[in-house]
C-alpha positions in Angstrom: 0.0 0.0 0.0 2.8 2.3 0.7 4.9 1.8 -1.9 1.4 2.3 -4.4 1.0 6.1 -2.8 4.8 6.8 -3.4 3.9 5.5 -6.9 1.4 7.7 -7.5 3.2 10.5 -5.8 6.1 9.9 -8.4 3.6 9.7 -11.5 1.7 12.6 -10.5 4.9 15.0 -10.5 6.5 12.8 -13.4 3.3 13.9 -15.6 3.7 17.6 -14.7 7.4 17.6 -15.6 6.6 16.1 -19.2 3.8 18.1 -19.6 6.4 21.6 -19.1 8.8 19.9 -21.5 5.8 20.6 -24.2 5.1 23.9 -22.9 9.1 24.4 -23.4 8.5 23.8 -27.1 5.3 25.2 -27.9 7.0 29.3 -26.4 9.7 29.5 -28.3 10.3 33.2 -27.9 11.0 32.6 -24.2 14.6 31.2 -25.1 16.5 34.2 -23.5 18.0 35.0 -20.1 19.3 31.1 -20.1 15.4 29.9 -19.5 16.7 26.6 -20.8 19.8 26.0 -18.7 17.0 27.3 -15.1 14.0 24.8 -16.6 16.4 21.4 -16.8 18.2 21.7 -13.6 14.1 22.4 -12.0 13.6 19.7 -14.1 16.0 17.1 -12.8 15.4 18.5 -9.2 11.4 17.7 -8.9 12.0 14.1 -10.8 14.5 13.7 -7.7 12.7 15.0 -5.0 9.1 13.6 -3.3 5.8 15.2 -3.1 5.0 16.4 0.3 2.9 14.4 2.9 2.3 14.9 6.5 4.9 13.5 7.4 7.0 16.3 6.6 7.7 18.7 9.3 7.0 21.5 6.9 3.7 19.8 5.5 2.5 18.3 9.0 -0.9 20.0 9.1 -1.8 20.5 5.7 -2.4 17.3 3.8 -2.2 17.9 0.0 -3.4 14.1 -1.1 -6.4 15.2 -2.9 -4.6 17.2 -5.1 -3.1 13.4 -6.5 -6.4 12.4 -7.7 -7.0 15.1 -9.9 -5.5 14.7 -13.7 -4.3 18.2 -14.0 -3.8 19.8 -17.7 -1.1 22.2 -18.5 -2.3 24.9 -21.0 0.5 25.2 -23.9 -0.9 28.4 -25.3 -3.5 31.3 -24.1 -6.6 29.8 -25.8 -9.2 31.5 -23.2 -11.8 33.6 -24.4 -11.6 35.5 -21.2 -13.4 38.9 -21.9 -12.9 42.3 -19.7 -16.3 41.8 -18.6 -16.0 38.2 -17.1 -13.4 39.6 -14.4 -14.9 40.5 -11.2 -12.3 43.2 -10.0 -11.0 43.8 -6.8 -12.3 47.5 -6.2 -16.1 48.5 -7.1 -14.5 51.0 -9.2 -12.2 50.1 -11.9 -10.7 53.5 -12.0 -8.8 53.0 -8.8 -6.2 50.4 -10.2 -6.1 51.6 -14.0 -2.5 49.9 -14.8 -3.3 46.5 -15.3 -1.1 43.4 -16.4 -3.5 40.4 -17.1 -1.9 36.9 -17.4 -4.9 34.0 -18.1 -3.5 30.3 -17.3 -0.3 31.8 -16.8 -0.5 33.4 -20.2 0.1 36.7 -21.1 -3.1 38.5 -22.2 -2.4 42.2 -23.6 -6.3 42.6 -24.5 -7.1 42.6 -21.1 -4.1 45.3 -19.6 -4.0 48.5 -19.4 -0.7 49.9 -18.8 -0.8 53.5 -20.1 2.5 55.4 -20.4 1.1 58.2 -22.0 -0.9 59.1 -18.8 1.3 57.9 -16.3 1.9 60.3 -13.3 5.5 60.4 -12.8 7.4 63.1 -10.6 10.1 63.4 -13.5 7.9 63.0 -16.7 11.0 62.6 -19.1 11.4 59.1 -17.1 8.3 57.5 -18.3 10.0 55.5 -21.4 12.0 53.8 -18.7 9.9 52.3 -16.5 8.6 48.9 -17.9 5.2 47.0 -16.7 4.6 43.8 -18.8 5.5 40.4 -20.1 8.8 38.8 -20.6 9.1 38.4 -23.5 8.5 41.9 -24.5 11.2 43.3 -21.7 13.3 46.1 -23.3 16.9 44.6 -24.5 18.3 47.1 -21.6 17.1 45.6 -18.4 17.2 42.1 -20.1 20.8 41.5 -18.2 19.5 42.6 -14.8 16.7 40.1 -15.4 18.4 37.2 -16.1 20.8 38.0 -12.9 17.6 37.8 -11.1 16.2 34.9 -12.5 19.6 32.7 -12.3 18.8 32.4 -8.6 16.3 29.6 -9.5 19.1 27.4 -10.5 19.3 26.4 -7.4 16.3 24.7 -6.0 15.1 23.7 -2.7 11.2 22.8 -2.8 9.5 20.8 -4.8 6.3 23.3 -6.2 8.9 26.5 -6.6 11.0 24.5 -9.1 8.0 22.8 -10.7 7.0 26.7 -11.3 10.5 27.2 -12.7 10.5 23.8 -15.2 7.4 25.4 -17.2 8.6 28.8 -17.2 8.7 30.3 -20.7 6.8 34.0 -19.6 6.3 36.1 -16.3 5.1 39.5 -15.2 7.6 42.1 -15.1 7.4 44.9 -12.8 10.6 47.5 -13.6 11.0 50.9 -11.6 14.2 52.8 -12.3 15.8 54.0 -9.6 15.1 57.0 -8.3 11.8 56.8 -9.5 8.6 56.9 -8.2 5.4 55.3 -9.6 1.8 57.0 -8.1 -0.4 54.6 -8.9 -0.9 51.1 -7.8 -0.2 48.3 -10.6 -2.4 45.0 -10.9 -1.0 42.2 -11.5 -4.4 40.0 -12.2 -3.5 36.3 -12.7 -6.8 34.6 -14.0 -7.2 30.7 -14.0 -10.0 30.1 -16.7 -11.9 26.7 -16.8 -10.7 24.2 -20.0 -12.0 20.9 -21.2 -10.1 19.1 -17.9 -9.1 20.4 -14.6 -6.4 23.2 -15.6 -3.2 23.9 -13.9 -1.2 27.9 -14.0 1.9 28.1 -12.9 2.6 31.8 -13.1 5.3 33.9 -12.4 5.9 37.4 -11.2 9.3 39.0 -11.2 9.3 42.7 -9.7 12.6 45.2 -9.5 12.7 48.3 -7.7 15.7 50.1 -8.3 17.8 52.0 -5.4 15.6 55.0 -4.5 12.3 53.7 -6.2 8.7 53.8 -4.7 5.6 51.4 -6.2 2.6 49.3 -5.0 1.7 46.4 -6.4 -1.7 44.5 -6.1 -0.7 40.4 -6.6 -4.2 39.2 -7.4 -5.3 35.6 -8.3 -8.9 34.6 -9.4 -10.7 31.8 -11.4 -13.7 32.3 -13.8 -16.1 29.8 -12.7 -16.2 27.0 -9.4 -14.3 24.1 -10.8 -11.0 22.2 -9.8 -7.7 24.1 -11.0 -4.3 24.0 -9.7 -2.5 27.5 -9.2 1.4 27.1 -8.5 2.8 30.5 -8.3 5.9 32.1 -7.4 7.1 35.7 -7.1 9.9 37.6 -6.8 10.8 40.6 -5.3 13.7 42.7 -5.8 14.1 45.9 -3.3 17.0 48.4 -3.7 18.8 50.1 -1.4 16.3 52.8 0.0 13.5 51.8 -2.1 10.0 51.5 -1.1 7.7 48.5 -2.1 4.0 48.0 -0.6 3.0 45.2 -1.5 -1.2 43.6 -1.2 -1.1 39.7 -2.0 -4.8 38.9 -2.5 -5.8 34.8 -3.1 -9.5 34.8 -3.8 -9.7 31.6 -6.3 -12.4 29.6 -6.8 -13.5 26.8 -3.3 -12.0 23.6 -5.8 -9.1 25.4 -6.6 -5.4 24.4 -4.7 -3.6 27.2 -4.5 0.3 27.1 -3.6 2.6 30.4 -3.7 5.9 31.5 -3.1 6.8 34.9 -2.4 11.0 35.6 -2.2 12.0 39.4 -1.0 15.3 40.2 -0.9 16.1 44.3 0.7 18.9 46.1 0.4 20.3 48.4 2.9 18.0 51.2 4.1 15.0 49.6 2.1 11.4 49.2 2.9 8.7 46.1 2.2 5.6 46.3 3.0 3.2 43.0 2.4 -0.5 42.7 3.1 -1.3 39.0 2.0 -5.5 38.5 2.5 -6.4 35.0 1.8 -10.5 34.3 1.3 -10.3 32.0 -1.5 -9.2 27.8 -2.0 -9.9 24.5 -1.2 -6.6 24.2 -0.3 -4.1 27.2 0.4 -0.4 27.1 0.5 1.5 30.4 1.0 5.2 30.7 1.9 6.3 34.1 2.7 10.3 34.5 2.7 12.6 37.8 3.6 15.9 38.2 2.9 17.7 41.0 4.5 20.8 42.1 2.0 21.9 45.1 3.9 21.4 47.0 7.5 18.7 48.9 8.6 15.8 47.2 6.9 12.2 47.7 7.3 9.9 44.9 7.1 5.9 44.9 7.5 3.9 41.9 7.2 0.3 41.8 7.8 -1.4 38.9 7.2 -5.9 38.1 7.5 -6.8 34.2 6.7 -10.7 33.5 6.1 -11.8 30.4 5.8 -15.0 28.6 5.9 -16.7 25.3 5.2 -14.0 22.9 4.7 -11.7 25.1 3.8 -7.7 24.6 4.4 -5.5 27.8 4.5 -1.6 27.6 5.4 0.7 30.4 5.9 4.7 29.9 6.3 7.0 32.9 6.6 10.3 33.3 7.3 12.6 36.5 7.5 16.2 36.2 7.7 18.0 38.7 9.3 21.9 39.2 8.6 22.6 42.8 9.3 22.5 45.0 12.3 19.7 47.1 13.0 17.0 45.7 11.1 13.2 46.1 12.3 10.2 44.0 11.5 6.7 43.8 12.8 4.2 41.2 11.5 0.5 40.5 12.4 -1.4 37.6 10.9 -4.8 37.1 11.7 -7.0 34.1 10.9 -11.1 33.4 11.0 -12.2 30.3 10.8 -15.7 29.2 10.6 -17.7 25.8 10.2 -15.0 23.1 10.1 -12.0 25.2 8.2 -8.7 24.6 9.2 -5.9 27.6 9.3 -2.3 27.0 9.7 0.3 29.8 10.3 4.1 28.9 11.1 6.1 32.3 11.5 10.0 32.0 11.1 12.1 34.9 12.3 16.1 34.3 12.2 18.3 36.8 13.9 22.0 35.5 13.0 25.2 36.4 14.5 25.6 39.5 12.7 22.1 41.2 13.4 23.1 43.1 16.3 20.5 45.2 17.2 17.7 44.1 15.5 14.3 44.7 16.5 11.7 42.6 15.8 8.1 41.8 16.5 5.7 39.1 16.0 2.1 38.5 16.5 -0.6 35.6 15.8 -4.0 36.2 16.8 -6.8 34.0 15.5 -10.8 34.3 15.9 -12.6 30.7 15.9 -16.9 30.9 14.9 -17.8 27.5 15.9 -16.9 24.6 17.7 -15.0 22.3 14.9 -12.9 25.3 13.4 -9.0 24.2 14.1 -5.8 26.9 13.7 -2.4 25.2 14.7 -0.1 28.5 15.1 3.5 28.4 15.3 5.8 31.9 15.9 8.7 31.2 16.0 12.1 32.8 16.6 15.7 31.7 16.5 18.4 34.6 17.7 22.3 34.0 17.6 23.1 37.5 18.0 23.1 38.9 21.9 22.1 43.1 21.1 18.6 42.4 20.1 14.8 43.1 20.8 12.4 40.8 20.1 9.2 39.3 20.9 6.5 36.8 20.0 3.3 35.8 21.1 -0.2 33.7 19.6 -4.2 34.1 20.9 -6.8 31.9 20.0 -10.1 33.3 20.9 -14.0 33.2 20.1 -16.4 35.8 20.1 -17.7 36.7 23.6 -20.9 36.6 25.0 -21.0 40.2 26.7 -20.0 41.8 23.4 -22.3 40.2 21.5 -25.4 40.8 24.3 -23.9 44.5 24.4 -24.3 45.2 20.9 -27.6 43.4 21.0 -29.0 45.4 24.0 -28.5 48.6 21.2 -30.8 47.2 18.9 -28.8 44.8 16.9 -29.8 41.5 16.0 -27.5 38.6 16.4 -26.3 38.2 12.8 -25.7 42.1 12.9 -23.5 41.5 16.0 -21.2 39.0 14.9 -20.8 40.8 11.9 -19.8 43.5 13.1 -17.4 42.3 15.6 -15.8 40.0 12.9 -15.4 43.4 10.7 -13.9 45.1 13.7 -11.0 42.1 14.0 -10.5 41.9 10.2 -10.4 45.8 10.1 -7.0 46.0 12.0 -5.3 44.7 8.6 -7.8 45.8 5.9 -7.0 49.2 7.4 -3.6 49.0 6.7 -3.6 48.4 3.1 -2.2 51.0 0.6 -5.4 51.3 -1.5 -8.8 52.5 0.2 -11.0 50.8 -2.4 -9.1 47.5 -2.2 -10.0 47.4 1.8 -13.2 48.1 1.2 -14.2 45.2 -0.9 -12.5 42.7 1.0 -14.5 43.9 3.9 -17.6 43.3 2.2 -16.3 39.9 1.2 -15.1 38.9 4.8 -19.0 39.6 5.6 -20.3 37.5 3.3 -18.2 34.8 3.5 -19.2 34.8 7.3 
């Protein structure tokens, strides 16, 4: 019985790998920045390595075995019929995220974005030309070099899904701010999974550069037209120079059959400062692993985090930031509701090594449970060598109370009103927070009805 689930295990990732091979040949254009050389050395790493189960520490709590008995199809081109109209955006206003980079089944999809240089607002207007917002395979020859610096990191692998991203990567969404430049308006980076004759697997990719002195805000969005199975592996990459600026709102709210696994890899140079606001509403299953890099001293580092999950719902967060230089700072707040019989998962990594004296860093869980059989198994977690630091940690787990909700009741409010309203009030401490007011106000609404 064992040996039949490794097996399948093997065959299941075995299928994937083949099926990038054709997705190799049928994007041809994507030969630059050594693609080649980064996709067979993913390649040979996931045919060598083993799908996670439980029983790995790093998978202990968030059981990915359904995903086997789905037969997953790869898309080799963009063959969606996605219209502008079938996208349900993220603000009630289109208006307030007018640049736009839409990529369908991983697929770039230049009918659907709106990235207008004409009318960008830029502080130095002579700049505009060299700030770049699209696909890879349309970068200008000039950043191409710093790209493919970028992208050699991949040749070395260690996980499984990142370097199955990297075996079928043949286009990505580019993000490039020149430095000293500063871009006023948020870009949206929409990644749409779109139903196809079998259940469809994206694995897109997102590579973002901010230059030394640069300031943007990105919106990371993921979708899915329609309620059916999909796969989304994603990974992103972000690039932060040395006193740059990047806020950055990672929203998952796919489809409840669809597995979602991401990667998100920051690295900040001295005197930089990352901001990331990940909401997660949407998945059957959802994997996201959060990892900072500190590159120089004096760092800033923000993460907020909200989880929402209802029904059966599993949602997993991992993070980790590695600090290396003195006098780094970093505060992070995840928050998780869980309703019905969902299951949240946060693990929070924070690695102070020898040579981060006076670091200062600050971590917090806190978690909201609706009913009886809702689970959340959270983990902060910090591990300091150096001996000049400030740090703490600390994780609540708590329901809604009685005397609020008879409070609130005694004013008028019914009971549905009450919970609601107190549930807004413990999502609103991140929503709040989020660079873009229309952005926080829809996720409010959705937090509500999800409830």
């Amino acid at each position: 019985m064992i040996n039949t689930q490794v097996a399948s295990r093997e065959m299941f990732l075995a299928d994937l790998v083949n099926q990038c091979g054709k997705l190799e040949a049928a994007n041809s254009k994507s030969a630059a920045y050594g693609l080649q050389d980064l996709r067979d050395a993913a390649t040979e790493y996931v045919l060598a390595s083993s799908f996670p189960t439980v029983r790995d520490e790093e998978w202990r709590f968030t059981d990915l075995s359904p995903v086997l008995q789905i037969p997953f199809h790869i898309p080799q081109s963009n063959q969606s019929k996605v219209k502008l109209a079938d996208i349900i955006m993220p603000v009630k206003n289109r208006d307030d995220l007018p640049l736009r980079l839409v990529f369908v089944n991983g697929f770039y999809a230049p009918d659907l974005s709106t990235v207008n240089l004409p009318n960008l607002p830029l502080a130095e207007p002579s700049k505009r030309l060299d700030f770049y917002a699209g696909n890879l395979s349309n970068v200008p020859e000039k950043y191409q070099g710093r790209i493919a610096d970028v992208l050699s990191q991949h040749s070395q692998q260690t996980e499984v899904f990142t370097a199955l991203n990297t075996a079928g990567l043949v286009d990505a969404a580019v993000v490039f701010v020149p430095a000293n430049m500063s871009i006023d308006l948020p870009i949206h980076l929409l990644f749409l999974t779109a139903p196809g004759a079998s259940p469809t697997m994206s694995q897109p990719h997102c590579l973002v550069i901010a230059e030394p002195g640069s300031n943007v805000t990105l919106v990371e969005d993921y979708a899915t037209i329609g309620n059916v199975p999909a796969f989304t592996n994603a990974v992103t990459d972000v690039i932060v120079g040395e006193n740059a600026t990047v806020n950055h709102v990672r929203l998952q709210r796919e489809g409840g059959e669809v597995v979602h696994i991401g990667k998100s890899a920051i690295e900040q140079s001295r005197n930089s400062r990352y901001s990331c606001h990940a909401i997660s509403l949407g998945g059957k299953i959802s994997r996201h692993n959060l990892e900072v890099f500190q590159r120089g001293e004096a760092t800033e580092t923000t993460l907020n985090g909200l989880t929402v999950a209802f029904g059966e719902q599993l949602s997993d967060t991992h993070s980790l930031i590695d600090f290396n230089h003195p006098h780094g700072t970093s505060r992070q707040l995840h928050k998780c509701i869980i309703g019905n019989k969902a299951r949240a998962v946060f693990n929070g990594k924070v690695f102070v090594r020898k040579a981060a004296q006076l670091t200062d860093a600050g971590q917090l869980s806190r978690n909201l449970l609706l009913s009886p059989r809702a689970r959340v198994d959270t983990k902060p977690q910090l591990e300091i060598v150096a001996d000049n630091v400030k740090c703490s940690h600390g994780a609540t787990v708590s329901q809604l109370e009685d005397d609020e909700l008879f409070y609130l009741q005694s004013r008028g409010l019914d009971l549905e009103r009450s919970r609601y309203l107190l549930i807004d009030a413990f999502a609103a401490e991140i929503l709040n927070q989020l660079p873009i007011v229309g952005v926080a106000k829809m996720l409010s609404t959705c937090v509500a009805v999800q409830e």
